[in-house]
C-alpha positions in Angstrom: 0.0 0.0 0.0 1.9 3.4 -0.9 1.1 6.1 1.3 1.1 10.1 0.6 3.2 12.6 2.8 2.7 16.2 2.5 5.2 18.0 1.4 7.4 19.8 4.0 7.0 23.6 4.3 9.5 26.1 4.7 8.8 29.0 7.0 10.7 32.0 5.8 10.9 33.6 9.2 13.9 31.8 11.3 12.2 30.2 14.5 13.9 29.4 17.6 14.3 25.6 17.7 14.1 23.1 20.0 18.2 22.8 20.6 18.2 26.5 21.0 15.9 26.6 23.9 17.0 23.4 25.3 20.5 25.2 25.3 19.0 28.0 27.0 17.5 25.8 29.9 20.4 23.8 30.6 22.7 26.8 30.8 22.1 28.1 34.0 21.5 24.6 35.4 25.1 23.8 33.5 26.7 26.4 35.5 25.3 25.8 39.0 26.7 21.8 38.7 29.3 22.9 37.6 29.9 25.2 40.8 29.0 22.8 43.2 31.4 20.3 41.6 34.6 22.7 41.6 33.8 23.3 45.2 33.7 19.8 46.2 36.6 18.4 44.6 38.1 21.5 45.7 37.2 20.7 49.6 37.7 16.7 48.9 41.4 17.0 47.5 42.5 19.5 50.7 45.4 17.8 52.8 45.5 19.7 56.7 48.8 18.8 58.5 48.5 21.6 60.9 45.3 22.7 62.1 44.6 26.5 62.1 41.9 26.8 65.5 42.2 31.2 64.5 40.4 31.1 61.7 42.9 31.8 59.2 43.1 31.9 55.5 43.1 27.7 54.6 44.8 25.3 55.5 48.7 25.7 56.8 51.4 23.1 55.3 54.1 23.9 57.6 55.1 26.3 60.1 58.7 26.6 60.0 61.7 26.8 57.7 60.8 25.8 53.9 62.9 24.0 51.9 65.3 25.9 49.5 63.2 25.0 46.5 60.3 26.7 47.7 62.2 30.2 48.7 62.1 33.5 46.3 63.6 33.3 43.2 66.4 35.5 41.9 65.4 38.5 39.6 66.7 37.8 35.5 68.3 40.7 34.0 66.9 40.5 30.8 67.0 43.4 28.2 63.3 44.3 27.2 62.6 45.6 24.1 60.1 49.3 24.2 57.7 48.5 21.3 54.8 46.2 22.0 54.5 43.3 20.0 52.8 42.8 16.6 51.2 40.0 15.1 53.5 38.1 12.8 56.1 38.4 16.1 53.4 36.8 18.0 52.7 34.1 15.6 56.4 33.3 15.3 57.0 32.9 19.2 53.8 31.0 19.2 55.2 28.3 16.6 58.9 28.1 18.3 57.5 27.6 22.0 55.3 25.1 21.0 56.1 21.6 21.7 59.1 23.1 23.3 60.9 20.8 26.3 63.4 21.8 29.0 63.4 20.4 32.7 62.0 21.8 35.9 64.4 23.5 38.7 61.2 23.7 40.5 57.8 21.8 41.3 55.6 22.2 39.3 52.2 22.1 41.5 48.7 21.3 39.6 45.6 23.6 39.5 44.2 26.1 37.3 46.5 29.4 38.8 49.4 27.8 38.6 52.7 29.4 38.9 52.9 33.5 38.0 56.6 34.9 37.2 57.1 38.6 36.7 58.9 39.1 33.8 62.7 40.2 35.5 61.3 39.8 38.7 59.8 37.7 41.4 57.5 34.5 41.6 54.1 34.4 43.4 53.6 32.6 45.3 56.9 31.7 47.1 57.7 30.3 50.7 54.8 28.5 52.5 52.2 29.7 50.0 54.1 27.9 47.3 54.6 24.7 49.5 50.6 25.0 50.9 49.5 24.9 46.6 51.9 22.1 46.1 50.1 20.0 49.0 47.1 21.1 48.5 46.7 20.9 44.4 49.1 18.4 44.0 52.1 18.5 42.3 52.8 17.9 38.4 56.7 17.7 37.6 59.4 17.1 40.4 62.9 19.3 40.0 64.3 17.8 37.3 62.2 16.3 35.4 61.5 17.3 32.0 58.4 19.3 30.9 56.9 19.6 27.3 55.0 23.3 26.1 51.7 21.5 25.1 49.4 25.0 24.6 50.8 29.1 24.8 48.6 31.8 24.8 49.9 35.7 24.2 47.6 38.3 25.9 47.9 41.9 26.1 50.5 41.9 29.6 51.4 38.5 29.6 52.5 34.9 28.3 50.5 31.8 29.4 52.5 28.5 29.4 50.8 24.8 30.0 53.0 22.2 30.4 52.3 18.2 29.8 48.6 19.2 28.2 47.4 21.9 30.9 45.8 21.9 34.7 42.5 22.3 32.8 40.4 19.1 31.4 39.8 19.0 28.0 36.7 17.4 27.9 34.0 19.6 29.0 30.4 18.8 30.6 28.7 20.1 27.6 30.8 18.5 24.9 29.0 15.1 25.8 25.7 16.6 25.6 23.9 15.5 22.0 21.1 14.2 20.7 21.0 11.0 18.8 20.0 7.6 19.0 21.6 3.7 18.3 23.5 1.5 20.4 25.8 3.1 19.9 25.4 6.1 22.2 27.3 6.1 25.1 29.6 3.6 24.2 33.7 4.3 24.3 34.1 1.8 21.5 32.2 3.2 18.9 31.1 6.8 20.1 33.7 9.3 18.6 33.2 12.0 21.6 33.9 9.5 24.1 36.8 8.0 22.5 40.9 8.1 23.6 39.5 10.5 27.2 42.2 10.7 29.5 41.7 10.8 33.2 42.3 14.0 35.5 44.5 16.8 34.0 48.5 16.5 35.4 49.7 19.6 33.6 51.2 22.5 35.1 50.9 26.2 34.2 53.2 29.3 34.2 52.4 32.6 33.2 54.9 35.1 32.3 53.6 38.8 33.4 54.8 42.1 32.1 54.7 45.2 33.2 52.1 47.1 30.9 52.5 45.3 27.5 54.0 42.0 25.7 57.2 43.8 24.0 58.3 41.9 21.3 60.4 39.3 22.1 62.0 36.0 20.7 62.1 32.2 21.8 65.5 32.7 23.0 64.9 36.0 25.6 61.2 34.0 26.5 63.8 31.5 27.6 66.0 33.1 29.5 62.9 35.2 31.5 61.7 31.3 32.3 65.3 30.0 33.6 64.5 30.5 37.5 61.8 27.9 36.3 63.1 25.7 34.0 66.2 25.6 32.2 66.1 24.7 27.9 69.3 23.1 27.7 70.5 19.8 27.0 71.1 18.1 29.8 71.4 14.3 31.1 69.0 13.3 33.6 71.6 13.2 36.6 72.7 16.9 35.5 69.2 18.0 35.6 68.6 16.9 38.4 72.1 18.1 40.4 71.3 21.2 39.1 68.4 22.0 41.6 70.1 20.9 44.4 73.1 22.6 46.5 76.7 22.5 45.3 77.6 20.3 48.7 75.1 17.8 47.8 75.6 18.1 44.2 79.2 16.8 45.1 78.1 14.3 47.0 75.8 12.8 44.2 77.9 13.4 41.2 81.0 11.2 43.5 78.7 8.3 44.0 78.6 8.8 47.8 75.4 8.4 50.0 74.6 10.5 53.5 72.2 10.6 55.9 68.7 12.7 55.0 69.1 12.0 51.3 65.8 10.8 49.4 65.3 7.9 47.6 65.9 9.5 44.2 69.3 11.2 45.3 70.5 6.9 46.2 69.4 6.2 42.9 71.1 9.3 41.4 74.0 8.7 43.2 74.6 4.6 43.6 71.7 4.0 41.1 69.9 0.2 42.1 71.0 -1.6 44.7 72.1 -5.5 44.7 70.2 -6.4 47.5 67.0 -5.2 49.2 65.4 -6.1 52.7 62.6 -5.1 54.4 62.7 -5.6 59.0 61.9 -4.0 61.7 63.8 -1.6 64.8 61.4 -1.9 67.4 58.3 -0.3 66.0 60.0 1.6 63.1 60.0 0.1 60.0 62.8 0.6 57.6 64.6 -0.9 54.2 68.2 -1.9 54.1 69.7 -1.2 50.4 72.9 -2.9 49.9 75.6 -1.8 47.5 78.9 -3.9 46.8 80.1 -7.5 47.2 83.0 -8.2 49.0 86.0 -7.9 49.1 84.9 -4.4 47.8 83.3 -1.8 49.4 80.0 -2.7 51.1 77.1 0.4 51.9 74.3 -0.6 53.8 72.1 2.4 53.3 69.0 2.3 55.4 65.5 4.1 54.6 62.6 4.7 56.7 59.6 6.1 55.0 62.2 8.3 51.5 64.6 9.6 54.1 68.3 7.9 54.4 68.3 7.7 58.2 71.8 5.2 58.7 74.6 4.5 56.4 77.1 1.9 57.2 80.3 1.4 54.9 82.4 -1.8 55.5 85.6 -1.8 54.0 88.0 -4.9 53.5 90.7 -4.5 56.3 89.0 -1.7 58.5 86.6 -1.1 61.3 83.0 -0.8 60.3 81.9 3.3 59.7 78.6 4.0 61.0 76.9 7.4 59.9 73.8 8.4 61.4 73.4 12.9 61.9 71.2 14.3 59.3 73.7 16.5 57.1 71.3 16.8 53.8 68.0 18.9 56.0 70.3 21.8 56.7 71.4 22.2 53.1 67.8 22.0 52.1 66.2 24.8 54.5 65.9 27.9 53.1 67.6 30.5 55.6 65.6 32.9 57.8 62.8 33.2 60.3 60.2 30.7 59.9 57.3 33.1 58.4 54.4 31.1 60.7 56.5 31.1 64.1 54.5 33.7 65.6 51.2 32.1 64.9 49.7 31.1 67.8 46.4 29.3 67.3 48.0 26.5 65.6 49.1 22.8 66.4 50.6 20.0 64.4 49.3 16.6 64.1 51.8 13.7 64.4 49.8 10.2 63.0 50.6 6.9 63.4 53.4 5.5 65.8 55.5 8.3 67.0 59.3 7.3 67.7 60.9 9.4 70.4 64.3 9.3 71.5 64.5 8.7 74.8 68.1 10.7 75.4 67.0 13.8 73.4 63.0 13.9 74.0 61.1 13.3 76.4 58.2 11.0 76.6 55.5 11.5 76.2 52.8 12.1 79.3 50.1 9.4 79.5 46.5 10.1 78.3 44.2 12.0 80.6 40.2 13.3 80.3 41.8 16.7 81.4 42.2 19.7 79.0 45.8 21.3 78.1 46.7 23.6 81.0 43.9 22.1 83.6 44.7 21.3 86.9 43.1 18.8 89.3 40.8 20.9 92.7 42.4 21.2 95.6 40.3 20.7 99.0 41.5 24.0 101.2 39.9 22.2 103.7 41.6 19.1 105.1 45.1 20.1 106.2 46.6 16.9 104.8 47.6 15.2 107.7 46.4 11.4 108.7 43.7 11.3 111.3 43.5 8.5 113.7 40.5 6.0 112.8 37.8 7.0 114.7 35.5 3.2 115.5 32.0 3.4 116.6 31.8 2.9 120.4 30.1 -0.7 121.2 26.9 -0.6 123.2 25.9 -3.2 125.8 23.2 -6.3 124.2 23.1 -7.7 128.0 21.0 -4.6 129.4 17.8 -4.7 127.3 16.4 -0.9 126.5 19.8 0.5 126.6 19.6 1.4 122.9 16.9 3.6 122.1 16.5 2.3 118.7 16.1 -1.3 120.1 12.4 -2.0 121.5 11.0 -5.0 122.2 7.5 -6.3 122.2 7.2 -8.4 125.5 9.6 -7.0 127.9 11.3 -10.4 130.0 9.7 -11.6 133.5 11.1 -9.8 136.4 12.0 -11.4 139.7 9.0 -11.4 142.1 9.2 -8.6 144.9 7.5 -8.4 148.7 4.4 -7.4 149.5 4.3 -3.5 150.2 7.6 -3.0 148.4 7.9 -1.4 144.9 10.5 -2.6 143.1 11.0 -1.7 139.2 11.2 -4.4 136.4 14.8 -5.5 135.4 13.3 -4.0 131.9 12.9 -0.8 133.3 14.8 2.5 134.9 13.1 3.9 138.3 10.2 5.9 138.2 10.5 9.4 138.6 9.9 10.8 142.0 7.2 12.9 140.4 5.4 10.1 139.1 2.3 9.1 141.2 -0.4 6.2 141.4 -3.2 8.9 140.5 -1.5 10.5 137.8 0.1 8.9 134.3 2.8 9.8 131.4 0.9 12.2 129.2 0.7 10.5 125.6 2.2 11.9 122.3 5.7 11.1 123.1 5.2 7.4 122.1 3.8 6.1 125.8 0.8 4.1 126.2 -1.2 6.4 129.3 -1.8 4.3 132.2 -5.4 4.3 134.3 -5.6 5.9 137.6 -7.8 3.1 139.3 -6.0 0.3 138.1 -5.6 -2.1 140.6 -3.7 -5.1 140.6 -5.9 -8.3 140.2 -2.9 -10.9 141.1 -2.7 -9.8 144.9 0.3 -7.6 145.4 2.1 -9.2 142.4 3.0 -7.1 138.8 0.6 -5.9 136.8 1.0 -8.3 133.8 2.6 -7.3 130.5 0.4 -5.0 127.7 -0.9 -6.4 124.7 1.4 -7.4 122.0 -0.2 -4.4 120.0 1.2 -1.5 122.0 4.5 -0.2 122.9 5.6 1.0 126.0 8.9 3.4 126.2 11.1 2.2 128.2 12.4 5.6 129.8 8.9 6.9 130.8 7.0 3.3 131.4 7.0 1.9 135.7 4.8 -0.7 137.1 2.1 0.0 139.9 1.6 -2.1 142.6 -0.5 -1.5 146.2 
């Protein structure tokens, strides 16, 4: 059956389409996502070593002397042409930087700001703000490693510069946005958008600032500017790498000789890989024993706790065993100066996991307590601290019934029988008061039982016999009546 379709119409006045709108809705939704997501991965990739309780400006890497490598930089003197650059001069030092490789004398620390170098002067940041972006961003190339221009832009006062493809990611949110259909959406085997992605950007960036304009300059004087950042020569690993270091530990590497507070890459620069490796244990301390040499030649027994060289022993055929252990590379390292945080007072540094202390230098450390820093136990101002003598409860008598108050009985005991015409009290009983007469009684309400006035005893003579086991008679206020 063939079927008819009208023909399609065209509408001479443009209409906004569906994509145009649908562009227009996602937008601002785009954008907010895209907000929240830079602020978490910004707050999830934060490192805290010391904690700032003063509210300061982020998080603190360190709070003392730097190492060298992070310190100001040394001005270039670099003659700077007065006339601002033109176009076929920008598209010339555009086409010789690119692609262009030299090595690092610095880190290189990830994250969209990177590094900023004033053109024949100094580099921000420098000190602990350098080290805090290096912990805190990450860091991209080591000193000495080599670095490839992958992207330069030339703006109006200055010369950006990303290194090993850029800080930034290439593939945007909204470059995976389409609209189509097939099995073949979504899929990183046959979709073209989705093919040959790379994880998270490991580029570095520099830019190059000038005073009021870009003045027109060559490859070679861009060069020279950059050389407190990375040097263009041609260079062998091991010299790129001595070159960052100090001339005293430069030495040390270039003669093959190991000491104590070298890294792990400064062995291997220096005595390259070792025969023999082995992995024990010092107490608590972990550590690796490297091994260089087979006798009857020089043995090193270089041993590493975490990167750090923290021993070195050298046996030598014929003499006494050298044992090296004071740290000698730290002080060449530190930058000289006061420590830039020292006077900071609301901070405190965290130590994790198992703390070794030496017990000759440092003391140890006090044992845990509920009690805040500074907080001292109350004192009582009233004992005088002096022992007391024990002070027993004096015994009473259990033979002489109604001696304790707090004792009563319900039947007092029988009392021995007394003469006619002679009052004698019970043996349960005190005297009666003098006061006390036949006619008259104990008034009740102080726990008594009143006695009758015209009682009479019924037993000739003889004691009245005891009161119900109901009722309780006191025994300091109670007598018997006889005739």
């Amino acid at each position: 059956m063939n079927r008819r379709f009208p023909a399609p119409t065209i509408d001479p006045a443009p209409r906004p389409t569906a994509i145009g709108s649908l562009r227009g809705s996602l937008l601002p939704a785009v954008a907010g996502c895209a907000l929240v997501l830079l602020l978490a991965a910004g707050s999830a990739r934060a490192q805290v070593i010391t904690v700032d309780t003063g509210g300061g400006n982020g998080p603190v890497a360190s709070a003392g002397l730097v190492d060298r490598q992070f310190r100001q930089v040394t001005p270039t003197q670099v003659d700077l042409p007065k006339t601002e650059i033109d176009p076929k001069t920008r598209i010339l030092l555009e086409r010789d930087m690119q692609s262009e490789q030299g090595f690092a004398n610095r880190p290189f620390p990830r994250g969209h700001k990177g590094l900023t170098l004033q053109a024949n002067g100094k580099l921000e940041p420098a000190g602990v703000d350098y080290l805090n972006m290096v912990v805190n961003d990450g860091l991209s190339a080591k000193p000495g490693t080599r670095v490839v221009v992958t992207d330069i832009k030339i703006g109006k006062s200055k010369i950006t510069l990303d290194f090993d493809g850029g800080p930034d990611a290439k593939h945007r949110f909204l470059r995976h946005i389409q609209i189509s259909a097939g099995p073949e959406m979504g899929d990183p085997d046959s979709d073209p958008s989705l093919m040959n992605q790379q994880g998270d950007p490991a580029g570095s960036r520099v830019t190059l600032v000038f005073a009021n304009y870009v003045p027109v300059l060559t490859s070679a004087q861009v060069k020279a500017l950059l050389e407190p950042l990375i040097s263009f020569d041609v260079k062998t690993p091991v010299q790129a790498y001595t070159d960052t270091l100090p001339t005293a530990l430069k030495d040390a590497i270039l003669d093959h000789k190991v000491l104590v507070g070298m890294n792990t890459d400064m062995v291997m620069f220096a005595k390259g890989q070792p025969s023999k490796k082995s992995r024990e244990m010092d107490g608590q301390m972990p550590f690796q024993e490297w091994v260089y040499g087979v006798p009857p030649e020089e043995v090193d027994f270089v041993r590493i706790n975490g990167n750090r060289v923290i021993r070195v022993e050298i046996a030598k055929d014929g003499q006494p065993l050298a044992i090296f252990t004071r740290d000698v590379v730290s002080p060449m390292l530190m930058a000289a100066g006061t420590p830039e945080l020292a006077s900071t007072p609301n901070t405190r540094t965290v130590r994790e996991g198992d703390v070794e202390t030496d017990p000759n230098r440092q003391e140890a450390a006090p044992p845990p307590s509920l009690r805040n820093p500074g907080e001292t136990l109350p004192t009582n101002n009233d004992s005088t601290g002096e022992m007391r003598p024990v002070q027993f409860p004096k015994p009473h008598t259990d033979d002489v019934p109604g001696a304790n108050p707090d004792e009563q009985s319900s039947a007092p005991p029988a009392a021995a029988p007394a003469s006619p015409g002679q009052t004698a009290p019970p043996a349960s009983t005190p005297a009666p008061s003098p006061s006390a007469t036949p006619s008259q009684s104990p008034q009740p309400g102080n726990g008594t039982q009143p006695v009758p006035a015209n009682a009479t005893p019924s037993d000739g003579g003889k004691q009245q016999p005891p009161a119900p086991s109901n009722q309780l008679v006191s025994a300091s206020a109670a007598s018997a009546v006889v005739n």
